[in-house]
N, CA, C and O atoms as a GROMACS GRO file, in nm:
protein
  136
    1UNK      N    1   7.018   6.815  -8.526
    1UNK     CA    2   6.985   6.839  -8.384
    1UNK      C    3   6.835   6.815  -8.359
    1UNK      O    4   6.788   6.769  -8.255
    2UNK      N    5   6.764   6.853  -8.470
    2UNK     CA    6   6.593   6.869  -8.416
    2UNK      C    7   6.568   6.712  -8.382
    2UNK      O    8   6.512   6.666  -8.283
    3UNK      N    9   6.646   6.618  -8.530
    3UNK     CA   10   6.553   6.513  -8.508
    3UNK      C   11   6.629   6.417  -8.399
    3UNK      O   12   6.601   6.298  -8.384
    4UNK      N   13   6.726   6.487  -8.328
    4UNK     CA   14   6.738   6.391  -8.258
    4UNK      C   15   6.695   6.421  -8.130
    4UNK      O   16   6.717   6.334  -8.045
    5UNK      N   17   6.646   6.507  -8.098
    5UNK     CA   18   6.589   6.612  -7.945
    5UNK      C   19   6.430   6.520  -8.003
    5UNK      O   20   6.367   6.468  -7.911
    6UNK      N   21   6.379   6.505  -8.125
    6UNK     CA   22   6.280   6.424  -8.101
    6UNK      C   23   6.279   6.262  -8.076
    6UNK      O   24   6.203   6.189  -8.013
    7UNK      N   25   6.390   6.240  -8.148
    7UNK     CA   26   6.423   6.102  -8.119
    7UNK      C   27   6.417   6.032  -7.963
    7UNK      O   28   6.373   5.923  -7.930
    8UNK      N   29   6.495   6.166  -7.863
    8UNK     CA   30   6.537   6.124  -7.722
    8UNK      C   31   6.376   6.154  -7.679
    8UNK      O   32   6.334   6.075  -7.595
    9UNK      N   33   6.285   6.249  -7.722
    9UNK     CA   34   6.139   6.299  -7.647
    9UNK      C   35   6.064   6.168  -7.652
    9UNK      O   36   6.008   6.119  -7.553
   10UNK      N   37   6.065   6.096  -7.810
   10UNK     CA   38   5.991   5.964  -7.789
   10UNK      C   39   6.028   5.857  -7.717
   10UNK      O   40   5.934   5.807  -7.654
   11UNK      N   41   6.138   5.800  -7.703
   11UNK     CA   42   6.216   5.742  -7.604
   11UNK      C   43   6.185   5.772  -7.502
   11UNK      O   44   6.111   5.690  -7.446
   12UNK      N   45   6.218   5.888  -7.428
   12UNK     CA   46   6.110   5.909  -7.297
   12UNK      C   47   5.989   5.895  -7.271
   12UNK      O   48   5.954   5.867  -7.157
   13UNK      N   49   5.907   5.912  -7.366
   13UNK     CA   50   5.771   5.882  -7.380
   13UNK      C   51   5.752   5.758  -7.393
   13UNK      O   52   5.642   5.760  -7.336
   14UNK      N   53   5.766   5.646  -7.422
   14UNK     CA   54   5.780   5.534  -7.434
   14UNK      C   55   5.828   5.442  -7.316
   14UNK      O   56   5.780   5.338  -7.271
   15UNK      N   57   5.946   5.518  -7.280
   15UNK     CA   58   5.950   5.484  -7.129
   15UNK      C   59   5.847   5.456  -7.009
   15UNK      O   60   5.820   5.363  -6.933
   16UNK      N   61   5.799   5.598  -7.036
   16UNK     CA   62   5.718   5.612  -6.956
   16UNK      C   63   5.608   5.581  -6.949
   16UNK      O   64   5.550   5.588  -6.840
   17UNK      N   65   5.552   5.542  -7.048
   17UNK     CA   66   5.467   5.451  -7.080
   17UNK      C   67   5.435   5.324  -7.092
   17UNK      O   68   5.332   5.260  -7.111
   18UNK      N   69   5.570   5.298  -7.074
   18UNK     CA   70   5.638   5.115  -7.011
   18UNK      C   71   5.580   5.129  -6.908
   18UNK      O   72   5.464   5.092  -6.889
   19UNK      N   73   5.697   5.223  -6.772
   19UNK     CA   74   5.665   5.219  -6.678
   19UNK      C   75   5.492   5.175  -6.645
   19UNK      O   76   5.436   5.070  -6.612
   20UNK      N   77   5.449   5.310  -6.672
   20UNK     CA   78   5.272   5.297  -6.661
   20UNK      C   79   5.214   5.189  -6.659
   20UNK      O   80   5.143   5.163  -6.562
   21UNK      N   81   5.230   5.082  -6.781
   21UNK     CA   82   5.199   4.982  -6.772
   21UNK      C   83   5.219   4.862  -6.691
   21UNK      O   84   5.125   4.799  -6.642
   22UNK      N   85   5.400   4.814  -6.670
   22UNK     CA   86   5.405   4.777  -6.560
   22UNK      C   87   5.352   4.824  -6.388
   22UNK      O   88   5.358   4.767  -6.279
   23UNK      N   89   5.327   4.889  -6.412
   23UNK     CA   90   5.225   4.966  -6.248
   23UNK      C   91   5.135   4.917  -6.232
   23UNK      O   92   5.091   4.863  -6.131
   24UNK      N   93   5.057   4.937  -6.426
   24UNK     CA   94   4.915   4.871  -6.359
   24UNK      C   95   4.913   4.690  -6.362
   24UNK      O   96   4.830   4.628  -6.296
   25UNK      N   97   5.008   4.629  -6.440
   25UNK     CA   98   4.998   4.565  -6.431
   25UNK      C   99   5.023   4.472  -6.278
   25UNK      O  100   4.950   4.377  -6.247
   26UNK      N  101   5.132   4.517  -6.197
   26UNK     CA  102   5.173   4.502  -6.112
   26UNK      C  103   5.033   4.469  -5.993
   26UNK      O  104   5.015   4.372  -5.919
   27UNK      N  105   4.949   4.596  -6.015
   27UNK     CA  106   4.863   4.615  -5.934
   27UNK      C  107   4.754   4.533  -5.937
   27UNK      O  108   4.701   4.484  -5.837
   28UNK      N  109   4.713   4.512  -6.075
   28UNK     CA  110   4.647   4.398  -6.133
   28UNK      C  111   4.675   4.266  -6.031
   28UNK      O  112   4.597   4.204  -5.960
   29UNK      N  113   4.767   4.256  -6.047
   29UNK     CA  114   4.833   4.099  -6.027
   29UNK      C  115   4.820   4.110  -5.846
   29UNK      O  116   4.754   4.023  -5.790
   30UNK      N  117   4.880   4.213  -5.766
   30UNK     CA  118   4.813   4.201  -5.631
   30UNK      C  119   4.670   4.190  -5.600
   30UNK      O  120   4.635   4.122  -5.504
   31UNK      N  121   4.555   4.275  -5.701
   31UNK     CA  122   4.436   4.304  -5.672
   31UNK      C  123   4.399   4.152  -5.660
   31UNK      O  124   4.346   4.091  -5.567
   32UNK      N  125   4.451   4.105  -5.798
   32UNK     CA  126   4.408   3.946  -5.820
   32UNK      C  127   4.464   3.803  -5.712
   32UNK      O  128   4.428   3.685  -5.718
   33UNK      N  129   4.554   3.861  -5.629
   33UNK     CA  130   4.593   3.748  -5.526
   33UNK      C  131   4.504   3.824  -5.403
   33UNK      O  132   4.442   3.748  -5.329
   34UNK      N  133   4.498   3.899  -5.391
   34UNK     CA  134   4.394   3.909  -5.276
   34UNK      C  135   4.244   3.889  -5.275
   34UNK      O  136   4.180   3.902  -5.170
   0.00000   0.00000   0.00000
């Protein structure tokens, strides 16, 4: 059970840290067409 409640915590974390990146990248890429 433990290691898999950590397994799913890094997975989320990782996610979310995708996400993050696509954001800034996203933003990047408008800052840079305007």
């Amino acid at each position: 059970m433990c290691e898999s409640i950590s397994i799913a915590l890094k997975s989320l974390l990782i996610l979310r840290a995708f996400r993050l990146c696509m954001k800034h990248i996203s933003i990047r890429r408008k800052s840079a067409f305007h």
